[in-house]
TORTORKOL-551924 format. One record per atom (N, C-alpha, C): residue in three letters; x, y, z; atom name. Coordinates in steps of 0.1 Angstrom, whole numbers. Example, Ala and Ser with C-alpha at 12.3 -4.5 7.8 and 13.67 -1.06 7.14 Angstrom:
<atoms>
@code ALA&c1 132&c2 -57&c3 78&site N $
@code ALA&c1 123&c2 -45&c3 78&site CA $
@code ALA&c1 132&c2 -33&c3 78&site C $
@code SER&c1 128&c2 -22&c3 71&site N $
@code SER&c1 137&c2 -11&c3 71&site CA $
@code SER&c1 129&c2 0&c3 79&site C $
</atoms>
This chain:
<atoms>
@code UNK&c1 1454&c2 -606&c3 -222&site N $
@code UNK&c1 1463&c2 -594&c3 -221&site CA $
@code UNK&c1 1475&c2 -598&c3 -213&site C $
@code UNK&c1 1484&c2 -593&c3 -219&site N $
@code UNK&c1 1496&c2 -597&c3 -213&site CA $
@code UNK&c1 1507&c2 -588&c3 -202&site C $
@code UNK&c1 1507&c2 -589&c3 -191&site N $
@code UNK&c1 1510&c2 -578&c3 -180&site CA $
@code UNK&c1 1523&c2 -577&c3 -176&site C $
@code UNK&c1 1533&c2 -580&c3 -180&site N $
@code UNK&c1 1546&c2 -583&c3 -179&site CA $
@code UNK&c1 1557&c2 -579&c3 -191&site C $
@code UNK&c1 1562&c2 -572&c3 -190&site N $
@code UNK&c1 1571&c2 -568&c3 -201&site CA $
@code UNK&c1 1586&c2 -570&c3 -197&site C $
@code UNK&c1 1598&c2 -577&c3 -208&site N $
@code UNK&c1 1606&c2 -578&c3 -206&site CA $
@code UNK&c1 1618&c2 -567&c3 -212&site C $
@code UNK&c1 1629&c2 -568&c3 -204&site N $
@code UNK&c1 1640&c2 -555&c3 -210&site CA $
@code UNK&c1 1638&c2 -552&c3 -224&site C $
@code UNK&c1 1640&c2 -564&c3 -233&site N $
@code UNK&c1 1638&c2 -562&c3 -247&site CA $
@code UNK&c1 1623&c2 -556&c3 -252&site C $
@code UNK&c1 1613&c2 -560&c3 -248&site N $
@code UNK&c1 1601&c2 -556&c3 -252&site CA $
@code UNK&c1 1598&c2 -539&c3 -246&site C $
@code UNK&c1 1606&c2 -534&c3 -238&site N $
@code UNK&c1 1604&c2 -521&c3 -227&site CA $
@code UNK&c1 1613&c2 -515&c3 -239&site C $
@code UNK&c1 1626&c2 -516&c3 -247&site N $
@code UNK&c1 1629&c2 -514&c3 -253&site CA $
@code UNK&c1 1628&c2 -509&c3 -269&site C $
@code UNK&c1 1618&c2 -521&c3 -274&site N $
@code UNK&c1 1612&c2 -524&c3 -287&site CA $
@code UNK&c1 1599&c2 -504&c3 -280&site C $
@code UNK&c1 1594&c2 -509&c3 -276&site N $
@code UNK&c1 1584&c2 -501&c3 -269&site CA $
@code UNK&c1 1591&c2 -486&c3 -265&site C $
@code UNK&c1 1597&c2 -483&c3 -259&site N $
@code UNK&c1 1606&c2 -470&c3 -261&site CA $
@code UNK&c1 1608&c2 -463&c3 -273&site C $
@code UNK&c1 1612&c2 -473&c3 -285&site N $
@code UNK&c1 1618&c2 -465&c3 -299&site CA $
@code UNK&c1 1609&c2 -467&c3 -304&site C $
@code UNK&c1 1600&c2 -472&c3 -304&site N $
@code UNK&c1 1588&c2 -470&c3 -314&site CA $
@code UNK&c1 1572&c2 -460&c3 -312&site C $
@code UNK&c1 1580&c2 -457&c3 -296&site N $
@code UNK&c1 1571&c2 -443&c3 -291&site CA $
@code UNK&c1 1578&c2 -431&c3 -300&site C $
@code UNK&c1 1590&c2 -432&c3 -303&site N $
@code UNK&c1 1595&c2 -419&c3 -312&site CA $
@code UNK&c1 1592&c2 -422&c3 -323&site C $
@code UNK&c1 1592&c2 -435&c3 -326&site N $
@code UNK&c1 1590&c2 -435&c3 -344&site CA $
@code UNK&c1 1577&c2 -429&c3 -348&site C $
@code UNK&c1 1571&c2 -430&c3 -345&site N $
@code UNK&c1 1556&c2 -429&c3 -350&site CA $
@code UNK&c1 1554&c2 -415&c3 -347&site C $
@code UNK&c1 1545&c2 -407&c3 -350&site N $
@code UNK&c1 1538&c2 -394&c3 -344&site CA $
@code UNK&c1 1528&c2 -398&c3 -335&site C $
@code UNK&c1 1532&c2 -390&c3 -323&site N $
@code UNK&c1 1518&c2 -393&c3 -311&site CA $
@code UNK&c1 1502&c2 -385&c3 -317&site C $
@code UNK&c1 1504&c2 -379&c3 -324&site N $
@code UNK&c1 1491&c2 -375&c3 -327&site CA $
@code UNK&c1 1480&c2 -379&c3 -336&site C $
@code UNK&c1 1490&c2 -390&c3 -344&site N $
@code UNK&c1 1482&c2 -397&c3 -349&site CA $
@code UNK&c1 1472&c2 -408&c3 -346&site C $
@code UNK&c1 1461&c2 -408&c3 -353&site N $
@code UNK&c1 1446&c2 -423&c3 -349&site CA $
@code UNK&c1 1456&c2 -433&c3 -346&site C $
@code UNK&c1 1463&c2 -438&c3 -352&site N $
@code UNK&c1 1469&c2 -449&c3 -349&site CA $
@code UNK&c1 1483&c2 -456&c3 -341&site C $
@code UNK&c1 1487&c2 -445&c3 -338&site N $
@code UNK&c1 1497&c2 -442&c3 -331&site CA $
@code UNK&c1 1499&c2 -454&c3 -318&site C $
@code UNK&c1 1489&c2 -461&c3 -309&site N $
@code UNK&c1 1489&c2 -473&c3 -302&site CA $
@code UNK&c1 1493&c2 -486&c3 -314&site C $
@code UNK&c1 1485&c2 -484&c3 -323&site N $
@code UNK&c1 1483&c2 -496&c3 -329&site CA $
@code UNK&c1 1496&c2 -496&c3 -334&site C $
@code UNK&c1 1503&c2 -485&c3 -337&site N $
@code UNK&c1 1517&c2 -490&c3 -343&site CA $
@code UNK&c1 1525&c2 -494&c3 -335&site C $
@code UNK&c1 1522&c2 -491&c3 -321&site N $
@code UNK&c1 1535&c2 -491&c3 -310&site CA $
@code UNK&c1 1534&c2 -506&c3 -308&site C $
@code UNK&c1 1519&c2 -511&c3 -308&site N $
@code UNK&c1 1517&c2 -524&c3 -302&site CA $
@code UNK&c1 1520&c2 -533&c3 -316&site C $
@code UNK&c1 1521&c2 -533&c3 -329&site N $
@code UNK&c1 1524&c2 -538&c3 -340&site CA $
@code UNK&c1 1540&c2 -540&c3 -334&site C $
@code UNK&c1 1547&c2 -529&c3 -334&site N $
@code UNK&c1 1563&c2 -532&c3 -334&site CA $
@code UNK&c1 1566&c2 -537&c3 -317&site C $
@code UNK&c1 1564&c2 -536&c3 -305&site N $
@code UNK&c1 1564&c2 -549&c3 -298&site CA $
@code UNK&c1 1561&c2 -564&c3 -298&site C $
@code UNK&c1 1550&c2 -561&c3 -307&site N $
@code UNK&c1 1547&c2 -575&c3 -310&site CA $
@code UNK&c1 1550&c2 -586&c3 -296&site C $
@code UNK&c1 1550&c2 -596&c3 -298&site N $
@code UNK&c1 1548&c2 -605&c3 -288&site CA $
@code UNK&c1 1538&c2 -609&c3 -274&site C $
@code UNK&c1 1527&c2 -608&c3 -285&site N $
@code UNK&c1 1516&c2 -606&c3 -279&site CA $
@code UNK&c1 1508&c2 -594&c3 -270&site C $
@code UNK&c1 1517&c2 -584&c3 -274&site N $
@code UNK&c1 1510&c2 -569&c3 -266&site CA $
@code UNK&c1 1500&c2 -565&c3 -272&site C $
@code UNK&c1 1489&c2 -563&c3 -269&site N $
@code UNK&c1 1477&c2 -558&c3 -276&site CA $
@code UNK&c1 1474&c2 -542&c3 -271&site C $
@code UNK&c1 1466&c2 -535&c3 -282&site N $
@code UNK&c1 1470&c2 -520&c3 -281&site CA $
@code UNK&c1 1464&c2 -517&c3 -264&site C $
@code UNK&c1 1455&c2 -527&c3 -259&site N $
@code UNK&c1 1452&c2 -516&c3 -247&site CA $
@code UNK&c1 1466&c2 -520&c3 -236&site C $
@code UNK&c1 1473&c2 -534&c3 -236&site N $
@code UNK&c1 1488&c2 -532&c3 -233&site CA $
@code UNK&c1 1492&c2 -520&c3 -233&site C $
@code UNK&c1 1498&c2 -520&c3 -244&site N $
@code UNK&c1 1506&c2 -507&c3 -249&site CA $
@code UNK&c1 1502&c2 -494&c3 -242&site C $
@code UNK&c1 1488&c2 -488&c3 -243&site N $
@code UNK&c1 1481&c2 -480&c3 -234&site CA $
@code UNK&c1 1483&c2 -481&c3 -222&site C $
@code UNK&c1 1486&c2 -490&c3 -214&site N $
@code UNK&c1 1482&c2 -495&c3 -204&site CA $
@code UNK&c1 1500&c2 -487&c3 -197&site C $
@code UNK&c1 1507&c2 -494&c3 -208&site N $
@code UNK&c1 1521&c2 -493&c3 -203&site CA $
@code UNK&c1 1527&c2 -480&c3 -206&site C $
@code UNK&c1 1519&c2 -473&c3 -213&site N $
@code UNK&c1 1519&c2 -458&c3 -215&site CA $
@code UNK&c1 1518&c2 -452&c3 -207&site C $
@code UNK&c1 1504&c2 -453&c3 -203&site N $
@code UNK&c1 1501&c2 -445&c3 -185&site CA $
@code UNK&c1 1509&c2 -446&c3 -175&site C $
@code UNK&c1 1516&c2 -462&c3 -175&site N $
@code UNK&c1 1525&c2 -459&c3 -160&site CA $
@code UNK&c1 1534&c2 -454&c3 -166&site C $
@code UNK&c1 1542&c2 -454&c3 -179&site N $
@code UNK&c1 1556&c2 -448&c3 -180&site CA $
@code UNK&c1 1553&c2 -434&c3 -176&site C $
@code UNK&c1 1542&c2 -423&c3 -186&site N $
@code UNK&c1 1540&c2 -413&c3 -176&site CA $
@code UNK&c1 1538&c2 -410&c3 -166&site C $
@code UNK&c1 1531&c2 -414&c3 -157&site N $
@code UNK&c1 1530&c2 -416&c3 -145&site CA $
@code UNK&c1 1544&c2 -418&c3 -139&site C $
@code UNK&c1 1550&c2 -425&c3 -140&site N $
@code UNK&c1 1565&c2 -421&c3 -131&site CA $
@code UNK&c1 1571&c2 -410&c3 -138&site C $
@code UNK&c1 1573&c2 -407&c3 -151&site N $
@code UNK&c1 1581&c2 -394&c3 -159&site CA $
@code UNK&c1 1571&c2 -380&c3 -145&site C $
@code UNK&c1 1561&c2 -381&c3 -146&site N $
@code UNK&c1 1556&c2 -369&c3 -141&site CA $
@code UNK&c1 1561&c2 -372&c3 -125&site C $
@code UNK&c1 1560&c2 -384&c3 -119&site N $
@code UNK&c1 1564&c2 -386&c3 -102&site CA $
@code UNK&c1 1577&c2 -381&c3 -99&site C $
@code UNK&c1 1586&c2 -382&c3 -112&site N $
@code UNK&c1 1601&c2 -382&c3 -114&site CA $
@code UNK&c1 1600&c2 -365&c3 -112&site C $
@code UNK&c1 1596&c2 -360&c3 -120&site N $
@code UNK&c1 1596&c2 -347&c3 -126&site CA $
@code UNK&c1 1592&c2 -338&c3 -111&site C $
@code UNK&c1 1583&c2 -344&c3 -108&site N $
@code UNK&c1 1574&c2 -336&c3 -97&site CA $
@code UNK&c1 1585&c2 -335&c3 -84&site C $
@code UNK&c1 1587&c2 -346&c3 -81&site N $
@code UNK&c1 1596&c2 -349&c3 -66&site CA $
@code UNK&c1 1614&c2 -344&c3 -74&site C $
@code UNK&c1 1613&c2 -341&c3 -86&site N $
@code UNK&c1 1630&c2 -332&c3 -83&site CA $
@code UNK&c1 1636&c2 -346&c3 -85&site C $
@code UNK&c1 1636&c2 -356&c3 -88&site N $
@code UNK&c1 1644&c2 -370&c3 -88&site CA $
@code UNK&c1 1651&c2 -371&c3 -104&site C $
@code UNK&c1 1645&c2 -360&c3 -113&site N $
@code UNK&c1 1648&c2 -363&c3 -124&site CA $
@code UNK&c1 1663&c2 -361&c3 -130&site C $
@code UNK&c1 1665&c2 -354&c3 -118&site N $
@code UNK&c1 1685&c2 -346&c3 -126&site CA $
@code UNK&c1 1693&c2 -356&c3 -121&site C $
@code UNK&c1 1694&c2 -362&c3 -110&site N $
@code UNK&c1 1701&c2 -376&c3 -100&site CA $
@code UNK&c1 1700&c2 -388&c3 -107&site C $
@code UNK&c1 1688&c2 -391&c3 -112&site N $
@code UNK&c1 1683&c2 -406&c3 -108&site CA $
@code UNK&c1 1687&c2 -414&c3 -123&site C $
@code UNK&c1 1692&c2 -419&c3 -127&site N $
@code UNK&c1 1694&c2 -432&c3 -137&site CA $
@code UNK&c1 1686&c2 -443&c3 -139&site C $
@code UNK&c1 1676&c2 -445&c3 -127&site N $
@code UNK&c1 1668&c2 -454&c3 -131&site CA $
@code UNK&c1 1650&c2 -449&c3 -133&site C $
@code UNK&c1 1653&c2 -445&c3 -141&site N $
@code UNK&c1 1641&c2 -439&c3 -151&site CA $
@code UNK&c1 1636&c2 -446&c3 -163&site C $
@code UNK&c1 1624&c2 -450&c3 -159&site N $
@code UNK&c1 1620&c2 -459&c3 -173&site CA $
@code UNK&c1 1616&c2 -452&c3 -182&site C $
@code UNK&c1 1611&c2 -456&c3 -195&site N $
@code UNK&c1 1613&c2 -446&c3 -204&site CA $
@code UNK&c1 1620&c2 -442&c3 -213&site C $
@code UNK&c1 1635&c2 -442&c3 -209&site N $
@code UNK&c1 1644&c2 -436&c3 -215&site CA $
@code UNK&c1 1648&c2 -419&c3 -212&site C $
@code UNK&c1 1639&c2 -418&c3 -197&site N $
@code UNK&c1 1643&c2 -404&c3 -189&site CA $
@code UNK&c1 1660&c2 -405&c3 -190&site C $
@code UNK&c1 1662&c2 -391&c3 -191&site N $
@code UNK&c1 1673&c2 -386&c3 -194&site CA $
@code UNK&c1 1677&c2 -380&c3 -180&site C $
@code UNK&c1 1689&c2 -378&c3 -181&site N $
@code UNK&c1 1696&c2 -373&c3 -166&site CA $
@code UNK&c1 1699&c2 -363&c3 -166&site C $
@code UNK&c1 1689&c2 -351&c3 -175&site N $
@code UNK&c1 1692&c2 -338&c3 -176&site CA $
@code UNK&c1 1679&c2 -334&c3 -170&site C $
@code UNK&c1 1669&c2 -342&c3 -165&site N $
@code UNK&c1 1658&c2 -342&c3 -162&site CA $
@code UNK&c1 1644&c2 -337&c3 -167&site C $
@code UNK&c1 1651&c2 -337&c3 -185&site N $
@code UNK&c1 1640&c2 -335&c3 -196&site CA $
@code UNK&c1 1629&c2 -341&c3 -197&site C $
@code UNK&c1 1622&c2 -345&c3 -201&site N $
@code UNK&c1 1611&c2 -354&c3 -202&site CA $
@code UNK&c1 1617&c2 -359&c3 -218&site C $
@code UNK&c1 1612&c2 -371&c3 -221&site N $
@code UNK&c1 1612&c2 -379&c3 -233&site CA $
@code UNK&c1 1605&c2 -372&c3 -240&site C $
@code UNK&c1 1609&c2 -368&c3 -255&site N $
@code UNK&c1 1599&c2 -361&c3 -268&site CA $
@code UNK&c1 1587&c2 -371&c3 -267&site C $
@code UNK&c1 1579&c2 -383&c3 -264&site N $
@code UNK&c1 1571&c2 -387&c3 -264&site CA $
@code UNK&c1 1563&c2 -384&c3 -250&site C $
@code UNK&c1 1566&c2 -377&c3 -243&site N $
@code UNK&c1 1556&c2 -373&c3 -227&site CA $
@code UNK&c1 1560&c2 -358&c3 -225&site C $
@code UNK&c1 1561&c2 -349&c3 -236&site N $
@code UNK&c1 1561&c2 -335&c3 -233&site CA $
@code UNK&c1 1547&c2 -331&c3 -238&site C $
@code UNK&c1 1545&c2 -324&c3 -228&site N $
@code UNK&c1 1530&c2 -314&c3 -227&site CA $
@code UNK&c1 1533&c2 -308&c3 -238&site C $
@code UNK&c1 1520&c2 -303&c3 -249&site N $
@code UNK&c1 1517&c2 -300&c3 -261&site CA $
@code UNK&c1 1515&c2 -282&c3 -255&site C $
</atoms>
């Protein structure tokens, strides 16, 4: 398993959380298909949980309207990403 992700692969991994539907079975397997470079789907999972995990830390502590350094592709309107909004 590979625990380190680089700009480009955080990247590849951002736009292909929108490509896909999250509600779909397969929905990891595609994310981890278009990273590629050896990320395997519980990767991908893995890097899921902490991106939410800070979207919600962000959200929670009010950091989200200020802050620019938001992984994810958090926005500075302090929306959440169409891929980490509550159903």
């Amino acid at each position: 398993m590979s625990s380190s992700w680089t700009f480009k692969q955080n990247k590849v991994f951002e736009v292909a959380l929108n490509k896909y539907d999250k509600d779909a079975p397969d929905y990891f397997q595609n994310v981890a298909r278009e990273v590629g470079d050896g990320k395997s789907v519980e990767d991908v999972k893995k890097h899921y949980a902490e991106l939410e995990k800070d979207v919600n830390e962000i959200h929670t502590n009010g950091a989200g309207s200020s802050s620019n350094n938001t992984k994810g592709g958090g926005s500075s309107d302090g929306q959440r990403p169409r891929y980490l909004k509550r159903q």
